[in-house]
C-alpha positions as CSV (number, residue, x, y, z in Angstrom):
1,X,-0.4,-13.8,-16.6
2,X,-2.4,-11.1,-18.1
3,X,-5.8,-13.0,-16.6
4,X,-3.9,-12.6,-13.1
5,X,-2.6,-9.0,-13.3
6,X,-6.5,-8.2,-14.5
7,X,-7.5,-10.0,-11.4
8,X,-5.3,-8.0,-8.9
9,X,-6.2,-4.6,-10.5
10,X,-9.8,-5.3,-10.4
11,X,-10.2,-6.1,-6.8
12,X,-7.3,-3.4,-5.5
13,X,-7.9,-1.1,-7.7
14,X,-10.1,1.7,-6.0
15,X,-8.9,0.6,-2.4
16,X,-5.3,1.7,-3.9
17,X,-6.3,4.7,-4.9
18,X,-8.2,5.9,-2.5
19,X,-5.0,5.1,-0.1
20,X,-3.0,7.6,-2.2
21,X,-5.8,9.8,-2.3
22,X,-5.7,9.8,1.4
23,X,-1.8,9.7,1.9
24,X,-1.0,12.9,-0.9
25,X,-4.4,14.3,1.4
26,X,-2.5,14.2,4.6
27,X,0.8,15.1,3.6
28,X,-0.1,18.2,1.6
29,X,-2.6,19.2,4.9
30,X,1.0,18.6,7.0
31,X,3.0,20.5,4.8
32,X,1.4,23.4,3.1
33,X,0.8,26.8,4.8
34,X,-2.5,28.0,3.2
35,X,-3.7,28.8,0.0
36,X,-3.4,25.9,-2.9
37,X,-2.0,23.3,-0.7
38,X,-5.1,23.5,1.5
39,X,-7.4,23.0,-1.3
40,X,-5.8,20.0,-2.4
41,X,-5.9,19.0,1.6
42,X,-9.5,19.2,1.7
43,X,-10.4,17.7,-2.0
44,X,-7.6,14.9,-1.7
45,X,-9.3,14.2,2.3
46,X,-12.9,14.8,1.3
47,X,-13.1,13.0,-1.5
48,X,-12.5,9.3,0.2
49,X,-14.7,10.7,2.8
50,X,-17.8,11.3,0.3
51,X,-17.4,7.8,-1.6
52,X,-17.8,6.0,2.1
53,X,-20.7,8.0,2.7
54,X,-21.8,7.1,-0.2
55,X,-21.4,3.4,-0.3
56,X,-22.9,3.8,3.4
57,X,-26.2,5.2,3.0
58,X,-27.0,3.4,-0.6
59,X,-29.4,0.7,0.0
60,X,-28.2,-2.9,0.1
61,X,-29.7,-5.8,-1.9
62,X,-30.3,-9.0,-0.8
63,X,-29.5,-12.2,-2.4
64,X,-32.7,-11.9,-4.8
65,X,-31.8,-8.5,-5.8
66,X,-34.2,-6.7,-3.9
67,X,-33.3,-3.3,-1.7
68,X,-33.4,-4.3,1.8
């Protein structure tokens, strides 16, 4: 069970996270007026945003491990 539970963490892990990143994101940006509740808007919105970009501009490899 363990081997299965490692499994299911390991491949849904960062999507997971980056879903309540995004959802705490867009509900503090809803509900706060300013201030603190902004900044977490912006850092809990941005920071999905910079990991795509990331992943998006790094170079790929190819099957022999060479950058594309």
């Amino acid at each position: 069970m363990t081997k299965h539970r490692h499994a299911f963490w390991h491949l849904w892990g960062w999507p997971l996270s980056m879903g309540v990143l995004t959802a705490i994101g867009l509900v503090s940006a809803l509900f706060s007026d300013g201030g603190l509740g902004d900044a977490v808007a912006w850092g809990a919105l941005g920071i999905p945003v910079a990991v795509c970009l990331w992943y998006g501009w790094r170079p790929r490899k190819s099957a022999s491990g060479q950058p594309h």
